[in-house]
C-alpha positions in Angstrom: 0.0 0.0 0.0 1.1 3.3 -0.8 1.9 5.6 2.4 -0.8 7.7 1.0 -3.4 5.3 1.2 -2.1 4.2 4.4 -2.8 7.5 5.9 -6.1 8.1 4.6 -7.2 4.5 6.1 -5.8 4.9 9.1 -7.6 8.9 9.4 -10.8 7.3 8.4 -10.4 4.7 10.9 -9.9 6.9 13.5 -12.9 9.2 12.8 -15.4 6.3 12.4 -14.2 5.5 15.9 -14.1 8.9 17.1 -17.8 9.5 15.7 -18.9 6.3 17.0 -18.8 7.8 20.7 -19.8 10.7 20.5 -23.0 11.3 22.8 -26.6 12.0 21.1 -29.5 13.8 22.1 -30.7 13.1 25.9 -34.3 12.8 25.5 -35.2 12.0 29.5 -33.2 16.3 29.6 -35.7 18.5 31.8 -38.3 15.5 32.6 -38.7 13.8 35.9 -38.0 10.1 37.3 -41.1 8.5 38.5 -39.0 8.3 42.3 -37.5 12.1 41.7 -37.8 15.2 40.3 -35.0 16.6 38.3 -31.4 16.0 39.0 -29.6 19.2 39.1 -26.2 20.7 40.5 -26.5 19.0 43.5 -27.2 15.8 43.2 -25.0 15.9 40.2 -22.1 16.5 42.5 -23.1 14.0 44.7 -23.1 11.2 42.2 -20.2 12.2 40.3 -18.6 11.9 43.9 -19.3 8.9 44.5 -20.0 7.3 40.6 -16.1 5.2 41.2 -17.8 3.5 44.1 -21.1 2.7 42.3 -19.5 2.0 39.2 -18.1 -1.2 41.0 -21.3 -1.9 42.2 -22.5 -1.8 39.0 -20.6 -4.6 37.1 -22.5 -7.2 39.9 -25.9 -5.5 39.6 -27.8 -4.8 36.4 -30.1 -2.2 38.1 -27.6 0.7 39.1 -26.3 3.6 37.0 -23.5 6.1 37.1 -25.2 8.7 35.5 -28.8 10.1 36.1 -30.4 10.5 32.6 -33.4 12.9 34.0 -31.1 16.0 34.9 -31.0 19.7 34.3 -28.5 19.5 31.3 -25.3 21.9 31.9 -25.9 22.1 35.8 -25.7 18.3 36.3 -22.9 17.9 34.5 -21.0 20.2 35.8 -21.7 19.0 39.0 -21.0 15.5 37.7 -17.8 16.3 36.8 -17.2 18.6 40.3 -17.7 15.6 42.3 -15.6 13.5 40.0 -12.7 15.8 40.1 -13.2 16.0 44.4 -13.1 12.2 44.5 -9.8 11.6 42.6 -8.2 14.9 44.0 -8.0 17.0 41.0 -6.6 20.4 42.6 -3.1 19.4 41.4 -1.3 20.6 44.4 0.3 17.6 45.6 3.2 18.2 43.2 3.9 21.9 44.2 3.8 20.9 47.8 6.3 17.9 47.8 9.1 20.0 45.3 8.8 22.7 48.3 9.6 20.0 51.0 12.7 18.4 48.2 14.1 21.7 48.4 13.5 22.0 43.8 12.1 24.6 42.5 8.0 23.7 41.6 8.0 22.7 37.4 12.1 22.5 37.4 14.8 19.9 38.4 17.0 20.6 41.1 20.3 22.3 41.2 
């Protein structure tokens, strides 16, 4: 094959993958649960907190979900992701703090 035609399969590939998970339309968006209302900021931030936890829980039971499909849209997720970020410690201080107590400079090598 020419390198050419190598590239092109390999670009196509990767956008038929690429389109292939790219979300669609919610349609449960702005509509209640039949056991809740909407899920907004706060629960979002809540479940995204603890969504690692239930997302072991979920490969034993068929019933659970990480992700609450009747939610306010934008609010939700960002809340989502909030809770997410709180759970796995995503302030990305850790690495500033332990070059202070090394005695390097934060972002350079010693000298």
């Amino acid at each position: 094959m020419k390198p050419c035609l190598t590239l092109l399969v390999v670009v196509l590939l990767v956008l038929g993958i690429l389109a292939g998970c790219a979300p669609g339309p919610n349609p449960s968006k702005g509509t209640g649960s039949e056991q809740a209302g909407v899920a907004g900021f706060w629960l979002g931030l809540w479940q995204g907190f603890i969504a690692p936890l239930v997302f072991v829980v979920s490969l034993f039971r068929r019933d659970l979900s990480i992700y609450e499909v009747h939610n306010s849209g934008a609010w939700y997720n960002f809340g989502y992701l909030f809770g997410l970020s709180c759970f796995f410690g995503g302030s990305g201080n850790r690495a500033a703090r332990r070059a202070v107590k090394s005695g390097t400079a934060p972002g350079g090598a010693g000298q």
